[in-house]
N, C-alpha and C positions, 0 to 999 in steps of 0.2 A: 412883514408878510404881505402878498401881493393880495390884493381884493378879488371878488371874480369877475370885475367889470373892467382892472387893468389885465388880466390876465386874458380876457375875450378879445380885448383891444391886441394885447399882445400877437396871440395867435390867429387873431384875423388880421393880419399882414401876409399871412401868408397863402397863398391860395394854388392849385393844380394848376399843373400847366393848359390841362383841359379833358371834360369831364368825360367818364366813364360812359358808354355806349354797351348796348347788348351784344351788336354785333362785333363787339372787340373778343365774345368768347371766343372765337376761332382761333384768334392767335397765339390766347394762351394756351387752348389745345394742342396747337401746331408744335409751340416750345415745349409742351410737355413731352411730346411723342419725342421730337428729338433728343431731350434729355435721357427718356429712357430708353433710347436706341443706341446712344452714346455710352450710356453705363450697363447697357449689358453685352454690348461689344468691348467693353474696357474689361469686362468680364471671362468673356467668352476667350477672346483674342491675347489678352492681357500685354498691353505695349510694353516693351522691354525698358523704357524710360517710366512709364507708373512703374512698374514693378520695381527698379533697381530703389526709384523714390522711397517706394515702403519697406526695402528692405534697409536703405542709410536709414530710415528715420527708428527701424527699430532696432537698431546698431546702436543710433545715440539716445536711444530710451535706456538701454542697457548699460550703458556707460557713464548717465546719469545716474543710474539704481547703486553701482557700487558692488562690490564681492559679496557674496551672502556665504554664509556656512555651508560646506561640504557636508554631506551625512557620514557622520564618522563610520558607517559600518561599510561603506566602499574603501577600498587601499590598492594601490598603484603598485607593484613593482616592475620600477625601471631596469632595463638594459640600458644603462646610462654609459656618460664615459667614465665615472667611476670605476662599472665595471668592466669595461672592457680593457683598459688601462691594466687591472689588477688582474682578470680572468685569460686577456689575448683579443686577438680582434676576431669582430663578428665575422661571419656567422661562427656560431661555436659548436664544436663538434659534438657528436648525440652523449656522448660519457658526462661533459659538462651540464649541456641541458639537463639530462637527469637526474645532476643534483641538484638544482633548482627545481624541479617539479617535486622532487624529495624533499625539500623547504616548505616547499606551499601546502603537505600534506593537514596542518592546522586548519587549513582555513575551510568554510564551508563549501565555496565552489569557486576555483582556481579557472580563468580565460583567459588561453591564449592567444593573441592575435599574431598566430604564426603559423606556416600551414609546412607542416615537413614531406613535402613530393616525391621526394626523389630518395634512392637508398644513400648510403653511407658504405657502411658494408655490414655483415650478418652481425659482428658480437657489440660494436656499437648500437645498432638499430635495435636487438634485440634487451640491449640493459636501457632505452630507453623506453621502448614499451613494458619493458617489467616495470620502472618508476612509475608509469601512466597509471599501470592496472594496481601498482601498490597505494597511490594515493586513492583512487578512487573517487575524486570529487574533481579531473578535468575536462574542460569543456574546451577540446577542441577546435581550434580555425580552420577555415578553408573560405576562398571567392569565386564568384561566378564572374566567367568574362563569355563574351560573344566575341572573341577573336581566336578558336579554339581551334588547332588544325589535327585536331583528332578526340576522341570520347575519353573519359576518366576510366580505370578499371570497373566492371562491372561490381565486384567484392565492394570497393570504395564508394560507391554509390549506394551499395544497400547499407552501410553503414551510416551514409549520414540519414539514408529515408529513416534512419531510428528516430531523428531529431525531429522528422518536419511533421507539422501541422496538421493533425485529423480532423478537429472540431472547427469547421467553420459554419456560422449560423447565418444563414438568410433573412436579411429584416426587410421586409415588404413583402411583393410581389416574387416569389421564389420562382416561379418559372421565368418572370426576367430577369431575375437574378444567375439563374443557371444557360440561360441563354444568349448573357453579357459575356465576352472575350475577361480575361481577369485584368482590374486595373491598375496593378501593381508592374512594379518592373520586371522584366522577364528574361531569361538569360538562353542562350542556347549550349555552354561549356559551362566546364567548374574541373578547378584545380584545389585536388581533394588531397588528404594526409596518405601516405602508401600504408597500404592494407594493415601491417604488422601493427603499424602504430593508432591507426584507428578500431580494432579490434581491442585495444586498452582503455580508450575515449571512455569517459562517462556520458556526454553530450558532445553537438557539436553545432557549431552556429558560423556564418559568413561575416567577415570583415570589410566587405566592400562598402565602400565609404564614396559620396556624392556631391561633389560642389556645387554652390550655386552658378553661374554664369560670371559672377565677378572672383573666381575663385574662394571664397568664403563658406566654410561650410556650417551651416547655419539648419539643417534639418538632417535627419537620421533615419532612413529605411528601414524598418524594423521587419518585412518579410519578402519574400522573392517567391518567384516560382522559377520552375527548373524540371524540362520534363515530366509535367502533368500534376506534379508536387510542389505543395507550399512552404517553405522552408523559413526558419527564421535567424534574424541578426545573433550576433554573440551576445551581444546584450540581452535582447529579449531572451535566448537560450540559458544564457545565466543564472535571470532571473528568475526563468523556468523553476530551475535546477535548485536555488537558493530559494523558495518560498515552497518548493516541492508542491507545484499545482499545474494544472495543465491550461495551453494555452488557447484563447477561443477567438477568431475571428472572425467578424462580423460583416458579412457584406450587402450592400443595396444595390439596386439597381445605377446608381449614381457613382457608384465606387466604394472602395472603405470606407465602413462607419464605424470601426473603433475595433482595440486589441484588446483583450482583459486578460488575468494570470488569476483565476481564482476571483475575488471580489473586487479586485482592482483594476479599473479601466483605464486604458492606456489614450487618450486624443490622439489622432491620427489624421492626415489629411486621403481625400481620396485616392492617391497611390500608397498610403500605406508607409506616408514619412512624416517621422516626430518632430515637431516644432522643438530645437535644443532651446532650454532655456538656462546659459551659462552663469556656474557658478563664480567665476572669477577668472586670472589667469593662472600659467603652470604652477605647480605648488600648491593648489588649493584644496584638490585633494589630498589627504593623508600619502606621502610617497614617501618609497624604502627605495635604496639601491639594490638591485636582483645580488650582489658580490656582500653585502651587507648580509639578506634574508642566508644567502647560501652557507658563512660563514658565522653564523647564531650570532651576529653581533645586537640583534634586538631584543628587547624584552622576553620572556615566556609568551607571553601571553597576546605580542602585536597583530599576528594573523590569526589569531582562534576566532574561530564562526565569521569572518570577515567573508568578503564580497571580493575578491581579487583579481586585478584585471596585470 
């Protein structure tokens, strides 16, 4: 063990290059102001090379982490090539569809991400909106685009206002809250279900989906607006739909500050998109083949009270 007289000796060998002065506070000041003009322009601005950096770096956080369990009570049925193989090729005619929707009547709340626009003709169109209104538990697709060279039917419009968003709550200063433009994304069209078939809807929620700039999609907009109304994701309408609560959104003066479904709050970032935080890859959730579901080749009991997307 070293003494404290070899150890003084020791550390007095070494000495400053030269000593400390009052007048040196300046410059620490100086590098301080830059630092933090730096970082809140990194902030503010956000260089497209930080950015991409924090988005690899939590890429390979998550690929260290490994698959984690799916929640059993989500279930997938695919329009796989299984089935189209055995059913014919997509798109499949409204008679087919509506025996799959006649399949999913088990499950709690059935979402589709498919938005049917266009007619067919009267006695298909019509045995599929009977399946809709006989299951009673479908939740509807449809997306907003801004490349729209004309309006939706007005009928199709009041249908989905059924879905959107009444409750949003003001956290702060509520007149600058209502005096903020909305900071979510905002659409000027929307390619909606035709009338017949949305008048079966139980709910109905947007499938628009957003990459990041490296194509990756890595976050999930869980609300929009769309002339003067707030609307929400198929997911969050789902969820809606499946916990039977209504949904509340919160905003600041700064942007979104969070979605809730009843007691459950949702993080959100200031536009109003979910940080995904990936369970694994394809197959991780519970998934049936739609030709499978259609044809009872599964259990009684695989889509009762399920979550089915």
């Amino acid at each position: 063990m070293a003494s404290s007289s070899s150890l003084s000796g020791l550390f007095g060998r070494f000495r400053p290059l030269r000593s400390f002065k009052p007048g040196d506070k300046s410059i620490f000041l100086l590098l301080a102001a830059v630092c933090a003009v730096l970082t809140v322009s990194a902030y503010l601005y956000r260089p497209a090379f930080l950015t991409l950096i924090g988005l690899k770096t939590t890429d390979a956080m998550l690929v260290v982490r490994g698959p984690a369990p799916a929640p059993p009570q989500v279930v997938i049925v695919a329009i796989d090539e299984k089935s189209i193989n055995e059913l014919g090729r997509w798109p499949w005619s409204r008679e087919v569809t509506a025996g799959l929707v006649a399949a999913l009547k088990p499950a709690r709340v059935a979402a589709l991400d498919i938005v049917f626009s266009e007619r067919q003709n009267a006695p298909a169109d019509s045995t599929l909106a009977a399946s809709i209104k006989s299951a009673g538990n479908i939740v509807l697709g449809y997306f907003f685009r801004d490349d729209s060279s004309e309006l939706p039917p007005q009928e199709s419009v009041e249908q989905i206002n059924r879905s959107s968003i009444g409750l949003v709550n003001a956290v702060g200063d509520e007149a600058e809250v209502l005096s903020n433009p909305f900071p979510g994304l905002e659409f000027s069209g929307a390619e909606t279900n035709i009338a017949q078939l949305g008048r079966a809807g139980a709910g109905f929620g947007s499938f628009n989906a957003n990459p990041q700039d490296d194509g990756i999609y890595r976050t999930a907009h869980l609300v929009y607006k769309y002339d003067s109304l707030i609307y929400p994701s198929l997911s969050l309408e789902a969820l809606r739909r499946y916990f039977g609560q209504d949904i509340v959104l919160n905003v600041a003066p700064f942007g979104i500050d969070g979605v809730s479904i009843g007691e459950r709050k949702i993080p959100v970032d200031e536009q109003g998109a979910f940080t995904l935080n990936p369970y694994g890859p394809g197959g991780t959730f519970t998934t049936y083949s739609a030709v499978d579901v259609m044809k009872g080749r599964l259990a009684p009991d695989a889509l009762r009270d399920k979550l089915v997307f």
